[in-house]
C-alpha positions, 0 to 999 in steps of 0.5 A, a space after each residue: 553600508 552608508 556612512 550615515 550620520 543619523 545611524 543612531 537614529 532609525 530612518 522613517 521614510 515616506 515615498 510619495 506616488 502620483 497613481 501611475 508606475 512611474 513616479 513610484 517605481 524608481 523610488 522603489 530602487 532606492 528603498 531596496 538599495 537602503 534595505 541592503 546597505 543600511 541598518 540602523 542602531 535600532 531597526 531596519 528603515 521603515 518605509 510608507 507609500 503615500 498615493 491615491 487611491 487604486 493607484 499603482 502605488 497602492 497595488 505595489 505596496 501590497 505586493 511589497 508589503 509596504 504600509 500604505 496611505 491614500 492621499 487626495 491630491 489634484 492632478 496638476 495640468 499646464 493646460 485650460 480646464 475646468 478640472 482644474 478650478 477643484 485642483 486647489 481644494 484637492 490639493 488643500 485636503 492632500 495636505 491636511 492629510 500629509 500632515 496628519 500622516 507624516 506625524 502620526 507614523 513619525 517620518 524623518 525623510 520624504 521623498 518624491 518621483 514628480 507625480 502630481 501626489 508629491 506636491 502635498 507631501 513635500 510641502 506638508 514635510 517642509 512645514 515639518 522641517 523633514 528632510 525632503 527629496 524630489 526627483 526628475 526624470 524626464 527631459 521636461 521637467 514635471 509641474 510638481 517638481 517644478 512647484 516643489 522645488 523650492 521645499 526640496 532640500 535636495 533635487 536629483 535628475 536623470 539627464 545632465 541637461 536637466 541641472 540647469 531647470 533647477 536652483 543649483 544651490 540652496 540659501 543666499 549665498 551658494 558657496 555657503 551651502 551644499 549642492 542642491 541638484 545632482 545629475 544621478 540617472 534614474 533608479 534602477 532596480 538591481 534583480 533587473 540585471 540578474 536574469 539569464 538569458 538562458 533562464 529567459 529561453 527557457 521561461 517563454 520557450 524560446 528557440 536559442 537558434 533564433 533572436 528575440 526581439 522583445 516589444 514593450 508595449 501594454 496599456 492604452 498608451 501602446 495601441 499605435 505601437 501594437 496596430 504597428 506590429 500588428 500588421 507587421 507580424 507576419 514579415 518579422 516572424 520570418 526574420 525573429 521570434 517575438 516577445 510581445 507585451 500588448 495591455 490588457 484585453 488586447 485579442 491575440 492577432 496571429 498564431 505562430 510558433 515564434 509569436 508569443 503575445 502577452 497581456 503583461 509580461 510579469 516577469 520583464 527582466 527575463 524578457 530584457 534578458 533574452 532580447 536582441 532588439 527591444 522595441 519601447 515607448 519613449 518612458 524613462 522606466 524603459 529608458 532606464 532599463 535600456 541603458 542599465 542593460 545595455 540595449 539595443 532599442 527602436 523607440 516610438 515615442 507616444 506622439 504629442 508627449 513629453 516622450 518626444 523630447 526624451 527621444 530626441 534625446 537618445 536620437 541625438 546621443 545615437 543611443 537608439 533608433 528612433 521612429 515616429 508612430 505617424 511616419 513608421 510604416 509595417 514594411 519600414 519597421 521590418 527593413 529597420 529590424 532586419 538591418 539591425 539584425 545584421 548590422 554590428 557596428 551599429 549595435 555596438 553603437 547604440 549598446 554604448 551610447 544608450 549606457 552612457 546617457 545616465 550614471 547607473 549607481 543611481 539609487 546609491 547616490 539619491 540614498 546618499 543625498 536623501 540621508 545625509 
């Protein structure tokens, strides 16, 4: 339980989106963390998810059961277009309506995951003089939490590297204020790391006598990576059996006993589970789960993304294999696979490196800077 100065008071704490999974998701690890671990003198923590509509974070808060509250808000781009001459109009009405809603359901803390949503709310919960929240994740740093920063009282980020993007301290002098920005990792929701790989076997049908290898795809954001092993298929299945998340109305491209395609697969902790080799885009959601998890990974990051710069990262750490989507041959994905099948130090390798990018008490410890 957090030894938590405001025990006596009961914590009312929005969670601001930006329509995607990503902004959202880890902050749902530390809604979970604070479920468990605290309870207040009068009631439970009460949450709120504040995002666009038909957004990720509208349809995760239903299935959580988590009140929620649309918010307009401009998608914030760093690049010329005309889009953007509404984004200030947008962002006004974002925080009116932040305002209104932060006041009306009486919240005492905001906190946000970088999406373009945040931007409103936050500055909306400084005018309210709430405590307040951001969180980086990836290697560059999102333009909302750069034009956040400042109301922020406190800023928790994912890499090592990113501490020096941010105001260290807060106030005039530093040594009269508390640290502002913490290296923490990126939240990791905790059932993730319950699954067994036997449950795993059994839930997809797996034979025990073959690895798995277990492909990250779905979404539009995967199609180089699905053509990829679409074509590859016929070799890995002599090498594998594969789990394969392709997206939404994607055609099943073969027929094999140790191909088992997916639209989405719902239950992702067992498919981590059973995995040997998971083979991902370069998103924090799945870099986080690699490392917690301790995987073996070949990444292809989305080319022309902020998803390079988080590969470098782990290619410079040796934390995984990584592979340009442009450069990556079906015959070289099929050698690279087979080489790591079989090749144990270098999967001793990559299961170390990959767990030591990032602290894994993540949700603990921005719980601890959110609430203190």
């Amino acid at each position: 339980m957090l030894n938590n100065p405001l025990r006596d008071k009961p914590l009312r704490i929005a969670l601001a989106g930006g329509m995607t999974a990503g902004p959202i998701v880890p902050l749902l690890a530390v809604r979970d963390y604070i479920v468990e671990n605290y309870k207040s003198a009068q009631r439970d923590p009460y949450f709120i998810i504040l995002d666009v509509k038909g957004s990720v974070g509208q349809h995760l808060a239903q299935r959580e059961k988590i009140p929620f509250h649309h918010v307009t808000s401009g998608r914030l781009r760093r690049y010329f277009s005309w889009r953007n001459l509404a984004t200030p109009v947008l962002l006004l009405a974002g925080f009116c309506q932040a305002l209104y809603v932060l006041k009306r359901q009486r919240i005492t803390h905001v906190i946000g995951g970088g999406g373009f949503v945040q931007l409103p709310v936050v500055w909306a919960a400084w005018l309210l003089r709430l405590r307040t929240h951001i969180h980086q994740q990836d290697v560059v740093v999102t333009l909302s939490n750069s034009l956040s920063a400042p109301a922020a009282k406190t800023i928790s980020v994912t890499f090592s590297s990113s501490l020096r993007d941010f105001p260290r301290s807060m106030g005039m002098f530093a040594h009269e204020t508390e640290a502002k920005v913490v290296w923490t990792g990126n939240p990791f929701r905790a059932h993730l790391a319950k699954a067994s790989r036997l449950e795993a076997q059994q839930f997809f049908h797996l034979d025990k006598s073959w690895p798995t290898l277990y492909i990250m795809g779905g979404g539009s954001g995967a199609a180089g990576i699905n053509q990829l092993v679409f074509r590859a298929l016929p070799e890995l299945c002599r090498t594998v059996q594969i789990i394969h998340s392709m997206g939404k109305g994607r055609g099943r491209p073969m027929k094999h006993e140790r191909y088992h395609a997916f639209e989405f697969v719902n239950r992702w902790d067992l498919a981590l589970a059973a995995a040997d080799i998971v083979i991902s885009r370069a998103g924090m959601a799945a870099i986080t789960e690699l490392s917690n998890l301790g995987k073996v990974g070949i990444i292809i990051p989305m080319p022309n993304s902020h998803q390079e710069m988080n590969a470098e990262l782990l290619y410079s750490k040796k934390a995984a294999i990584v592979m340009d989507q442009h450069e990556t041959s079906p015959a070289h994905l099929v050698k690279t696979v087979r080489r790591l099948l079989f090749d144990l130090p270098t999967q001793q390798m990559l299961q170390q490196n990959i767990k030591q990018i990032m602290p894994h008490d993540s949700a603990k410890q921005i719980a601890k800077l959110l609430i203190s």
